[in-house]
DSSP file (Angstrom, degrees, kcal/mol; ACC not computed):
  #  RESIDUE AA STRUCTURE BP1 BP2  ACC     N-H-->O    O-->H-N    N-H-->O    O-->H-N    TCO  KAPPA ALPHA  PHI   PSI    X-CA   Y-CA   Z-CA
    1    1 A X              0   0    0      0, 0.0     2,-0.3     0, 0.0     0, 0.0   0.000 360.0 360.0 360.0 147.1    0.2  -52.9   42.1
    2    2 A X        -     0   0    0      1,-0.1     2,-0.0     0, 0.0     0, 0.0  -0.601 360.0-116.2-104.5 145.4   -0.5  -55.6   39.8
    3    3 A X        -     0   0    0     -2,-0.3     2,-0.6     1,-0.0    -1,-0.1  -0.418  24.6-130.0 -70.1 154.5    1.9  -57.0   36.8
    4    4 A X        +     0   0    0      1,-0.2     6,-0.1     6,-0.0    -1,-0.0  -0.880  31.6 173.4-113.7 134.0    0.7  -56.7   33.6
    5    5 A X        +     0   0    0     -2,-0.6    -1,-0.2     4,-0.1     5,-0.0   0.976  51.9  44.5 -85.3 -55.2    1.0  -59.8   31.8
    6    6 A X  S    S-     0   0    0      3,-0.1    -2,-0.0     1,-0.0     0, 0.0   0.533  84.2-108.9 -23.7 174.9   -0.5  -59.7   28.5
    7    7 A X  S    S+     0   0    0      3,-0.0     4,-0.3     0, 0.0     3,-0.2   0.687 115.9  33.2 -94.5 -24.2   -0.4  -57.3   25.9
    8    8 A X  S  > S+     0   0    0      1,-0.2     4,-1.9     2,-0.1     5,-0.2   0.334  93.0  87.1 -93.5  -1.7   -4.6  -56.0   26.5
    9    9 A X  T  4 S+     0   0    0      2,-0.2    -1,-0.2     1,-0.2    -4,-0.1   0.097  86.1  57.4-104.5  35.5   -4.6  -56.6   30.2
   10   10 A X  T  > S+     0   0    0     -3,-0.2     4,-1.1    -2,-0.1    -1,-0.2   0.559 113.6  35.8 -91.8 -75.7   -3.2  -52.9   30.3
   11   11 A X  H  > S+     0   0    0     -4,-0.3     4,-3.2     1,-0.2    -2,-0.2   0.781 113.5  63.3 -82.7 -16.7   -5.9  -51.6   28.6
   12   12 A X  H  X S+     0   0    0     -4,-1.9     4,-2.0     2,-0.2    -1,-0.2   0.872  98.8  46.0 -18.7 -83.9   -8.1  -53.8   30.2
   13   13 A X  H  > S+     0   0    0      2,-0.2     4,-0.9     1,-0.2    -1,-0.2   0.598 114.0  58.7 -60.4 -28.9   -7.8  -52.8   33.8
   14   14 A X  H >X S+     0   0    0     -4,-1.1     4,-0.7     2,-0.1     3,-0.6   0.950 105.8  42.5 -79.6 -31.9   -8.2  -49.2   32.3
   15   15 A X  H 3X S+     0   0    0     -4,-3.2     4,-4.4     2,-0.2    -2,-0.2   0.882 107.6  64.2 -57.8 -35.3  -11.6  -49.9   30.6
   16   16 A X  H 3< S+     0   0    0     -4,-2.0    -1,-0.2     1,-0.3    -3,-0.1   0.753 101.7  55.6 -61.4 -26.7  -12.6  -51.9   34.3
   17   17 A X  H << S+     0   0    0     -4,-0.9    -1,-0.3    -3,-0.6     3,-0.2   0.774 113.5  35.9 -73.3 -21.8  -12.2  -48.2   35.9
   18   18 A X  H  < S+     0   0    0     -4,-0.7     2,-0.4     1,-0.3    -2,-0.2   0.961 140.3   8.8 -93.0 -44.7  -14.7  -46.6   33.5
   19   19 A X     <  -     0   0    0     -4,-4.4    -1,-0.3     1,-0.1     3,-0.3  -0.986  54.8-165.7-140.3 119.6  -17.3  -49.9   33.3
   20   20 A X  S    S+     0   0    0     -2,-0.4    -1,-0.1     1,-0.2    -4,-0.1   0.623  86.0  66.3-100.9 -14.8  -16.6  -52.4   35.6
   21   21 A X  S    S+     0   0    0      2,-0.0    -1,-0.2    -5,-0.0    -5,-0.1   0.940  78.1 101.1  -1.0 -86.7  -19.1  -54.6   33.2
   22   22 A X        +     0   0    0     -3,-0.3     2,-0.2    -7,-0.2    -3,-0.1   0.347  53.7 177.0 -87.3 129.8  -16.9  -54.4   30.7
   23   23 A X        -     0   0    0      1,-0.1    -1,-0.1    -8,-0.0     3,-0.1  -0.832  21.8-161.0-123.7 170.3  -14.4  -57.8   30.0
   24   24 A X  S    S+     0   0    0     -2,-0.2     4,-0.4     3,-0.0     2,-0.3   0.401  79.7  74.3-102.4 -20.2  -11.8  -58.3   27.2
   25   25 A X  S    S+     0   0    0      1,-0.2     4,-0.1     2,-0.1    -2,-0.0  -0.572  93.0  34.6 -87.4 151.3  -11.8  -62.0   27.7
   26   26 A X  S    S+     0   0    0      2,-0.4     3,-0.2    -2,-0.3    -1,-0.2   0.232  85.7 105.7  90.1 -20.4  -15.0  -63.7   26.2
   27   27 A X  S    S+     0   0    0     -3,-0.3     2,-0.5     1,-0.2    -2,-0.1   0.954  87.4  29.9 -39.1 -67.6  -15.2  -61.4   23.4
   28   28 A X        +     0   0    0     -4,-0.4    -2,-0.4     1,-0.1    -1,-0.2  -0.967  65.2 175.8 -82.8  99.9  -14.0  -63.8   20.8
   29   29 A X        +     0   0    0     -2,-0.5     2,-0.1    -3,-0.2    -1,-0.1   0.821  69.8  13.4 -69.6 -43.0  -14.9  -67.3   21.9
   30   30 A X  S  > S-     0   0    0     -3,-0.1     4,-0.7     1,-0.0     5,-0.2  -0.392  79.2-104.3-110.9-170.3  -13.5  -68.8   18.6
   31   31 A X  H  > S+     0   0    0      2,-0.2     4,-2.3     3,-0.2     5,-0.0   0.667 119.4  56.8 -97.1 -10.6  -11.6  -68.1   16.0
   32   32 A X  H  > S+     0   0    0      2,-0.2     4,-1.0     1,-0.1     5,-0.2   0.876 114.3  48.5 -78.2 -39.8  -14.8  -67.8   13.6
   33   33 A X  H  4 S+     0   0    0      2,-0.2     4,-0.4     1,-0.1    81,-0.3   0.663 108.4  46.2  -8.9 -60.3  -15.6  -65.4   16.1
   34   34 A X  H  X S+     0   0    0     -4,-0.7     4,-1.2     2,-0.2     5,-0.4   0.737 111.2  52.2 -92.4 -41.5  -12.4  -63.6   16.2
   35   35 A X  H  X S+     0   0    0     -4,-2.3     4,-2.3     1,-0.2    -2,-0.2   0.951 105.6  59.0 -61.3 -18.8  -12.1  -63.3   12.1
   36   36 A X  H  X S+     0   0    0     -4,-1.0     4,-3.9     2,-0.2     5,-0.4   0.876 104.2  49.1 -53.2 -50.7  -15.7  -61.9   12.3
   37   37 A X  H  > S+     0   0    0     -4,-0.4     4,-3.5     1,-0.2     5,-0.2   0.998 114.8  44.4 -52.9 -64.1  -14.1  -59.1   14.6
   38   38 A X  H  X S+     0   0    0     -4,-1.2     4,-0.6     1,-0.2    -1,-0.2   0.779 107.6  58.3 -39.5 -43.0  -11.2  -58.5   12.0
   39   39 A X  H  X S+     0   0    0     -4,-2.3     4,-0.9    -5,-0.4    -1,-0.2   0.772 111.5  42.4 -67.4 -40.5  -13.7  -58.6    9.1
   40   40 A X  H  X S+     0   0    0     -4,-3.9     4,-2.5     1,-0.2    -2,-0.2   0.888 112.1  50.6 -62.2 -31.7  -15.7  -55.5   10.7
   41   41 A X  H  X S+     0   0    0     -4,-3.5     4,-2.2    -5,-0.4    -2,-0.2   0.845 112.9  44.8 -72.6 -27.7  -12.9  -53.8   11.6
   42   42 A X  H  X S+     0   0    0     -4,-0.6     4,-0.6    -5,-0.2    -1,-0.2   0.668 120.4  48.3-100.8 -10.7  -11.3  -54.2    7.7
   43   43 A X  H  X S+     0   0    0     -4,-0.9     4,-4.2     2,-0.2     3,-0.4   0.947 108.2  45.9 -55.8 -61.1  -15.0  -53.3    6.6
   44   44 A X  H  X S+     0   0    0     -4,-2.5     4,-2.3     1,-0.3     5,-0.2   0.842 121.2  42.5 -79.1 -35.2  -15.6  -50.2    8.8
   45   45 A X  H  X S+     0   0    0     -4,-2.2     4,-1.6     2,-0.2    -1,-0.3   0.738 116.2  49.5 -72.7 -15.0  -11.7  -48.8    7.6
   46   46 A X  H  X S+     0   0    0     -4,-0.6     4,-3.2    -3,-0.4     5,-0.3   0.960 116.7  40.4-103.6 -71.9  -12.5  -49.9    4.0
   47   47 A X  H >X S+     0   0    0     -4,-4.2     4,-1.5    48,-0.2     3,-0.8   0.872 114.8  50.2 -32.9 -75.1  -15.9  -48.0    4.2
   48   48 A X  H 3X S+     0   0    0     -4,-2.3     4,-2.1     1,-0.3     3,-0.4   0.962 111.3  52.2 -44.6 -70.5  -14.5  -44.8    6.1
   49   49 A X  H 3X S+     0   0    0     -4,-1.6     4,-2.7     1,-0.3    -1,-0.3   0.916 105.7  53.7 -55.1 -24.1  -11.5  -44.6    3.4
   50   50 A X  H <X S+     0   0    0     -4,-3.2     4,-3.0    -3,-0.8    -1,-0.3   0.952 104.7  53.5 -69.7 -30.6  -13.8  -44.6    0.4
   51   51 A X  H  X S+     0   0    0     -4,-1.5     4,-1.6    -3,-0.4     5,-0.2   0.959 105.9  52.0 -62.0 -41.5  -15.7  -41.9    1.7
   52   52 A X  H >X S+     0   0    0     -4,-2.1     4,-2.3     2,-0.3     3,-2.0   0.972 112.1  52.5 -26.5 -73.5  -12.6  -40.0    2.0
   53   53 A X  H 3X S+     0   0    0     -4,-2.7     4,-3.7     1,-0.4     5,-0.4   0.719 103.9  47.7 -17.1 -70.6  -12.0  -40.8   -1.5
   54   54 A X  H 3X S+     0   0    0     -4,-3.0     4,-1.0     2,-0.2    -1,-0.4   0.754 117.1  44.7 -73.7 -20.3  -14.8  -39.9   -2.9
   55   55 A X  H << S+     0   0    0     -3,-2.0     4,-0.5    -4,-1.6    -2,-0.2   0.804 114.5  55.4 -68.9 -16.6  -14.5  -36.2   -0.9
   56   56 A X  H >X S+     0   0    0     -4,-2.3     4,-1.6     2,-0.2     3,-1.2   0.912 103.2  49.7 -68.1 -64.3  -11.1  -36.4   -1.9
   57   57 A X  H 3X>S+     0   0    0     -4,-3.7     4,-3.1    -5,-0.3     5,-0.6   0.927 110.6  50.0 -60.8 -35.9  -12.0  -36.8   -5.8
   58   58 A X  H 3<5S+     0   0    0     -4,-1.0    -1,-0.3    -5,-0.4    -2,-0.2   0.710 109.9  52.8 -99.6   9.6  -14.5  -33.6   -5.8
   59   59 A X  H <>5S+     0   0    0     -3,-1.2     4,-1.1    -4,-0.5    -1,-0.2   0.534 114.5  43.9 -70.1 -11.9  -11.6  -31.5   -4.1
   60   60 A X  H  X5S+     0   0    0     -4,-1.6     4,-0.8     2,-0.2    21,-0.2   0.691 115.4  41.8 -92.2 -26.7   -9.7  -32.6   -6.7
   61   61 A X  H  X>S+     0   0    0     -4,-3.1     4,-0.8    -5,-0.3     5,-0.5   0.808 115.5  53.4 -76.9 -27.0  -12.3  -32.0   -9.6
   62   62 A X  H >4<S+     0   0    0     -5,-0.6     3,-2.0     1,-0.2     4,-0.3   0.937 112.9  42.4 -70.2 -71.5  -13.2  -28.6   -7.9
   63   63 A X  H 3<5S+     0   0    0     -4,-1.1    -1,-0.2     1,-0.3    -3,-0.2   0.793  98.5  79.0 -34.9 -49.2   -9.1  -27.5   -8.0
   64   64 A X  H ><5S-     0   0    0     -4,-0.8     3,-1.3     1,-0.2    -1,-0.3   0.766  82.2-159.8 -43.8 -36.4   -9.1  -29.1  -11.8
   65   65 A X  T <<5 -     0   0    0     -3,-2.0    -1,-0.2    -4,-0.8    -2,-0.1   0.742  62.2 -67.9  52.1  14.1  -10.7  -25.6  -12.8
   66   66 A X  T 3 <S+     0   0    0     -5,-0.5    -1,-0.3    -4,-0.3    -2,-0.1   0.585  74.0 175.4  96.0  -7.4  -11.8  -27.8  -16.0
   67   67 A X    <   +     0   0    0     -3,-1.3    11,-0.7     1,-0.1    -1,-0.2  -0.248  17.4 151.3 -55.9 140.8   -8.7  -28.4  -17.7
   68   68 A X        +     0   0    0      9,-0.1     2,-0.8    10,-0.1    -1,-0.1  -0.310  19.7 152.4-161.4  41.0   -9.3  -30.7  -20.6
   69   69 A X    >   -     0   0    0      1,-0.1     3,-1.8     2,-0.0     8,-0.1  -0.827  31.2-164.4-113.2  98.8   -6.5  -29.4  -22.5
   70   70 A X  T 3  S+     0   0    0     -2,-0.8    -1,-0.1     1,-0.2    -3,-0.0   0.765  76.5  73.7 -40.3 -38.5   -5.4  -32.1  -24.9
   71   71 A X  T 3  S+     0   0    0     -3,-0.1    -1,-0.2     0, 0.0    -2,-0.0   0.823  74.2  91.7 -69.8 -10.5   -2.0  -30.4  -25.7
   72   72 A X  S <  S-     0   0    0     -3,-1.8     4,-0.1     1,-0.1     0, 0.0  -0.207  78.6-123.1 -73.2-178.2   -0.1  -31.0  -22.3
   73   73 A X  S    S+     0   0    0      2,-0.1    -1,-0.1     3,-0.0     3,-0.1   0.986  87.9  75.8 -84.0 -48.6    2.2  -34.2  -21.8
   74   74 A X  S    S-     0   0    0      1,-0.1     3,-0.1    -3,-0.0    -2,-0.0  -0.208  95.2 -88.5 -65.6 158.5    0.4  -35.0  -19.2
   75   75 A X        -     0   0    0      1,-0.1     2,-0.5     2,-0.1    -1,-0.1   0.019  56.9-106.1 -40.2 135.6   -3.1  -36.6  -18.1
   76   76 A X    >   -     0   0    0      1,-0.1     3,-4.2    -4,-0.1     4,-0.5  -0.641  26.5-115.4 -62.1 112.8   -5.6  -33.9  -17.8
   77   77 A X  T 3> S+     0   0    0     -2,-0.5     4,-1.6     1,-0.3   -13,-0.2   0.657 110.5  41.6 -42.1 -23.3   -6.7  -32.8  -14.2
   78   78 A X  H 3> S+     0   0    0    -11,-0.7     4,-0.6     2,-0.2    -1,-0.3   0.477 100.4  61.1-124.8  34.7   -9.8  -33.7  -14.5
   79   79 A X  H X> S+     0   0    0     -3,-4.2     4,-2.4     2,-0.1     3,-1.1   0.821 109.6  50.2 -86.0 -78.5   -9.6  -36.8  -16.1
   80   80 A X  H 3> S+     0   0    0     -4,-0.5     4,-1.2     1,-0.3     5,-0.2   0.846 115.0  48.6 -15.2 -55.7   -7.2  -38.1  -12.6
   81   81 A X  H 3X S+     0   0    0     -4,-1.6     4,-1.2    -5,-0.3    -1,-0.3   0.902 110.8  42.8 -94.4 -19.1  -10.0  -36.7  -10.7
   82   82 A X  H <X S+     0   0    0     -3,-1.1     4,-2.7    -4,-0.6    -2,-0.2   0.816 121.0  44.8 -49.7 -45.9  -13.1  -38.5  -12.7
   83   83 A X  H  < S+     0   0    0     -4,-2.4    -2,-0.2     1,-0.2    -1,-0.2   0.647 113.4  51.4 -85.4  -8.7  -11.0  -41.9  -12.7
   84   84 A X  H >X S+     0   0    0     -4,-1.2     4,-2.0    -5,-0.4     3,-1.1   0.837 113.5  46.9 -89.2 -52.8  -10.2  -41.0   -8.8
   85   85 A X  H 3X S+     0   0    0     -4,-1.2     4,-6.3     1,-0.3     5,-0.3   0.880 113.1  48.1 -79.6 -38.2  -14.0  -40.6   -8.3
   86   86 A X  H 3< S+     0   0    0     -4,-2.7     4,-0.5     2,-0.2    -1,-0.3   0.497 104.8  50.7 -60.3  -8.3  -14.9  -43.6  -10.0
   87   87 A X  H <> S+     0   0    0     -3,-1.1     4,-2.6     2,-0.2     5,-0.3   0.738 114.9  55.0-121.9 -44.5  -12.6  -46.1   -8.5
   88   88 A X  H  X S+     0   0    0     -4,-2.0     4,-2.2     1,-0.2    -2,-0.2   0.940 111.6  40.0 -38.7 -61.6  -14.1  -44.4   -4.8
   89   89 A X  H  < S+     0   0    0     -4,-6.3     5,-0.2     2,-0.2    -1,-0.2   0.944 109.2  56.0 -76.4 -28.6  -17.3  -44.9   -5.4
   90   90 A X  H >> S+     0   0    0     -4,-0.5     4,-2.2    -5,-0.3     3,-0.6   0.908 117.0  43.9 -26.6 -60.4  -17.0  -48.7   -7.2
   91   91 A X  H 3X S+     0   0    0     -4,-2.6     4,-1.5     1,-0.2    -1,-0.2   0.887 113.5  52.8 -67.7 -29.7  -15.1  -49.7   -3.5
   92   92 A X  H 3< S+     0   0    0     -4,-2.2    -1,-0.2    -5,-0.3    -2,-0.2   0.210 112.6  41.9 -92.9  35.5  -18.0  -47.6   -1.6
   93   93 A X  H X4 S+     0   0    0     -3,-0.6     3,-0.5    -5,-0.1     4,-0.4   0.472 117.4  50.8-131.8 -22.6  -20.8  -49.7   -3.5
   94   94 A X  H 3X S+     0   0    0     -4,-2.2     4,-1.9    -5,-0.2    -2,-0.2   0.830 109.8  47.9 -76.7 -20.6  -18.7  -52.9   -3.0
   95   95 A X  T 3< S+     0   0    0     -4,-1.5   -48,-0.2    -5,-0.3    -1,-0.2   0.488 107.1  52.3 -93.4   0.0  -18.3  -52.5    0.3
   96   96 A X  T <> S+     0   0    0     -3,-0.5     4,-1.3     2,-0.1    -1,-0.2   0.203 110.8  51.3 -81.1 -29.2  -21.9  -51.7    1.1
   97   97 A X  H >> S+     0   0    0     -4,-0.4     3,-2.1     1,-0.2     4,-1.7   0.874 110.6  53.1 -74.1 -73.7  -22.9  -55.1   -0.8
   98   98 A X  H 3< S+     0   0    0     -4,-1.9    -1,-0.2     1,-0.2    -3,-0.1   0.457 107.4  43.8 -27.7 -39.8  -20.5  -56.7    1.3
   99   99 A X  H >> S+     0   0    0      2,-0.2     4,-1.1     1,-0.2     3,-0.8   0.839 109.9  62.0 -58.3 -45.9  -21.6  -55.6    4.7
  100  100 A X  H << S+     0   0    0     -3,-2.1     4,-0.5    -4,-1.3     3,-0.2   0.862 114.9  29.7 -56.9 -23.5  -25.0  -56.3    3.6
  101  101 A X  T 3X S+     0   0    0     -4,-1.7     4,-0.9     1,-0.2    -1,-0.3   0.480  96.4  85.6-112.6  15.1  -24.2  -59.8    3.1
  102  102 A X  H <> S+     0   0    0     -3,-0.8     4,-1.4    -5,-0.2     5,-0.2   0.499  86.8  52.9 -95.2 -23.0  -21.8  -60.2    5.5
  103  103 A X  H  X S+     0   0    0     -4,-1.1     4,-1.4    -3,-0.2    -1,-0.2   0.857 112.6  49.3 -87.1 -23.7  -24.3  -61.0    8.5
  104  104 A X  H  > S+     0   0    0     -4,-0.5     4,-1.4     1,-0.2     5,-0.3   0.898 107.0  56.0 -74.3 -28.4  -25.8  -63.6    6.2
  105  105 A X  H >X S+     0   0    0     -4,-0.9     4,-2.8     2,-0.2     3,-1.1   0.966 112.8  36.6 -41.9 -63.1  -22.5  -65.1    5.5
  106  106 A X  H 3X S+     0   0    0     -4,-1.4     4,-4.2     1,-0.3     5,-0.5   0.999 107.0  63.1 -70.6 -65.1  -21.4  -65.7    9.1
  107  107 A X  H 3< S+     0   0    0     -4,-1.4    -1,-0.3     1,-0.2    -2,-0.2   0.715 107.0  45.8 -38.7 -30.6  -24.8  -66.7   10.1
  108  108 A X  H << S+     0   0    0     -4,-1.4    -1,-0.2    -3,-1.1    -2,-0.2   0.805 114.2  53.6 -74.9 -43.8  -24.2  -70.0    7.2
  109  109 A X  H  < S-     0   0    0     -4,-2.8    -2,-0.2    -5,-0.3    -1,-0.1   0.966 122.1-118.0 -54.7 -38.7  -20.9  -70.3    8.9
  110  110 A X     <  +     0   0    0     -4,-4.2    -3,-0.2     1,-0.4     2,-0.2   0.648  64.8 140.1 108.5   2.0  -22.5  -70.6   12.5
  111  111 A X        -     0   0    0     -5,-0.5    -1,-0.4   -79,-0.1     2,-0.3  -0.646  49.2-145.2 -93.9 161.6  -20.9  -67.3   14.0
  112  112 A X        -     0   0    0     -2,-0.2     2,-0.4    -6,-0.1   -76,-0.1  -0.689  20.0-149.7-112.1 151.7  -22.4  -65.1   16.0
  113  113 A X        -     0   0    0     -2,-0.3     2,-0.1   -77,-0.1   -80,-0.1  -0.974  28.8 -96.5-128.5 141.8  -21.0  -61.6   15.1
  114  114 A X        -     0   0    0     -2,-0.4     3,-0.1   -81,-0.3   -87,-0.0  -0.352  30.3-173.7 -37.0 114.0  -20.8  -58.7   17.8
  115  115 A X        -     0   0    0      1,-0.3     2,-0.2    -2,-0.1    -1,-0.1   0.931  54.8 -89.5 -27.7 -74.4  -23.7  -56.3   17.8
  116  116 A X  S    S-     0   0    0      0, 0.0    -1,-0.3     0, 0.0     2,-0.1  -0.961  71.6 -10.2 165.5-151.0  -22.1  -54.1   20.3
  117  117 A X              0   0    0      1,-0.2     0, 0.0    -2,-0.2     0, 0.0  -0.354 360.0 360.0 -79.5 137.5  -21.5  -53.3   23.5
  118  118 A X              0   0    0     -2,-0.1    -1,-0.2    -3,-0.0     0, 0.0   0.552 360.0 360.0 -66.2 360.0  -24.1  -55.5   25.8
């Protein structure tokens, strides 16, 4: 049985049973490389939670049942869920620019950014 030294060479040796292709080393040659990785990864969670959002803001307009009723003390429900929906989609249109320009970005840096799996 082999030691594991690392902290990936765990998961490593499990991925080598499914695709024996498959390495963990060599992914990231650099560190422009490796922030590229990081930058997809805070993209693709950035993306994924605005979509939430915005399904999140129209269960929350649909529940509002329309209240627009000035007299409570508090904000109206579906004011919360308009300013909810708005601030979702605002991050899912920036964060769509951003991807879009994100391969021309690296590419002025001189990184290569993962595709996917070879």
């Amino acid at each position: 049985m082999s030691s594991i030294i690392g902290p990936f060479d765990g998961l490593e040796a499990s991925i080598l049973r499914i695709d024996p292709r498959y390495t963990l080393q060599g992914r990231a040659g650099n560190v422009g490389e490796l922030v590229g990785i990081f930058v997809n990864i805070a993209l693709a969670l950035t993306f994924a939670l605005s979509i939430v959002g915005i399904a999140y803001s129209f269960v929350m307009l649909i529940l509002s049942k329309g209240e627009l009723d000035p007299k409570k003390g508090e904000r109206a429900k579906v004011v919360v869920a308009q300013r909810a929906l708005t601030w979702s989609v605002i991050v899912f249109i920036l964060t769509f620019f951003i991807i879009s320009l994100q391969k021309n970005f690296f590419s002025m840096l001189g990184v290569n950014l993962p595709v996917g799996n070879p």
